[in-house]
C-alpha positions in Angstrom: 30.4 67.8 21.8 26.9 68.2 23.3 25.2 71.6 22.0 25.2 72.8 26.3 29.1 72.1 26.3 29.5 74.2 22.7 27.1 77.1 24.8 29.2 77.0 27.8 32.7 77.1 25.7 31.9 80.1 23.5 32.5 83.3 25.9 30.4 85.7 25.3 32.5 88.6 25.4 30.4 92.3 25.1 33.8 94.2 25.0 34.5 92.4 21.4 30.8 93.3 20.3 31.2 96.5 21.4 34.7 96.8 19.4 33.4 95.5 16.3 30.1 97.4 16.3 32.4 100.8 16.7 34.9 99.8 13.9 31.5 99.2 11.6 31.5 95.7 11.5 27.8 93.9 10.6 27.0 90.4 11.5 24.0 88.8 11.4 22.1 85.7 10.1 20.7 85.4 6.5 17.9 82.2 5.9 18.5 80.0 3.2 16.4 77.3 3.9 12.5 77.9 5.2 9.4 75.9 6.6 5.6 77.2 6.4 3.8 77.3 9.6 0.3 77.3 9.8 -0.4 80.4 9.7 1.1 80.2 6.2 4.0 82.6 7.7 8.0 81.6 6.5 10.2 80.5 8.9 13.7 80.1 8.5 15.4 77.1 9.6 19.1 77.2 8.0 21.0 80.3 8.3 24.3 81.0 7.1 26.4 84.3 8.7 26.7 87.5 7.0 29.9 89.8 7.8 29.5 93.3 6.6 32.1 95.5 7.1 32.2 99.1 4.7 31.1 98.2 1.6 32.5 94.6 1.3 30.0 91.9 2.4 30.6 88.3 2.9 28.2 85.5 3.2 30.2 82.2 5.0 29.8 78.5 3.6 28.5 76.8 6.9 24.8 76.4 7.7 23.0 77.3 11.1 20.3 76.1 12.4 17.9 78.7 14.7 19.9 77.5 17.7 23.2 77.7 16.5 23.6 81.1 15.1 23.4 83.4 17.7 26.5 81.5 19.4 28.6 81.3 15.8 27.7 85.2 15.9 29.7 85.4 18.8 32.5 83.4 18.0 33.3 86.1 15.1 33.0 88.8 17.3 35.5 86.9 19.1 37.4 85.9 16.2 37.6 89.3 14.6 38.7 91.0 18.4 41.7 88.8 18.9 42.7 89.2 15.2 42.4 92.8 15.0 42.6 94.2 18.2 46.0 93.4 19.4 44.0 91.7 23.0 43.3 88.4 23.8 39.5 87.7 24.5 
């Protein structure tokens, strides 16, 4: 699947954000893998997804690259909606 069809496919729905956000969920990218640039500044470039949610905190087994994880990000607002919510995205 070319990365544009993967864009296209993952919906990004605001109303899931929004419901996860309000039930305290956390989601966001942690770097595990950088490059230096020349400015001798780190860059990541391998991510894997961090889901916070009270005071458990898990940290998910696939790697990201910078491109990829803002659309994983919203598949698991997606994912958590339709599991939890009792609604269809």
């Amino acid at each position: 699947m070319s990365k544009k069809k993967q864009i296209q496919d993952i919906v990004i729905n605001q109303e899931a954000a929004k419901w996860c956000f309000n039930r305290g969920y956390k989601i966001y990218p942690k770097p595990i893998e950088f490059k230096e640039t020349k400015y001798r500044q780190k860059l990541g470039v391998k991510f894997k997804l961090v889901v916070e949610f009270g005071s458990e905190k898990r940290i998910g087994s696939k790697e990201y690259t910078q491109k990829e994880w803002p659309i994983a990000i919203w598949s698991v607002y997606n994912y958590l909606y339709n599991k939890h919510s009792g609604e269809k995205a």
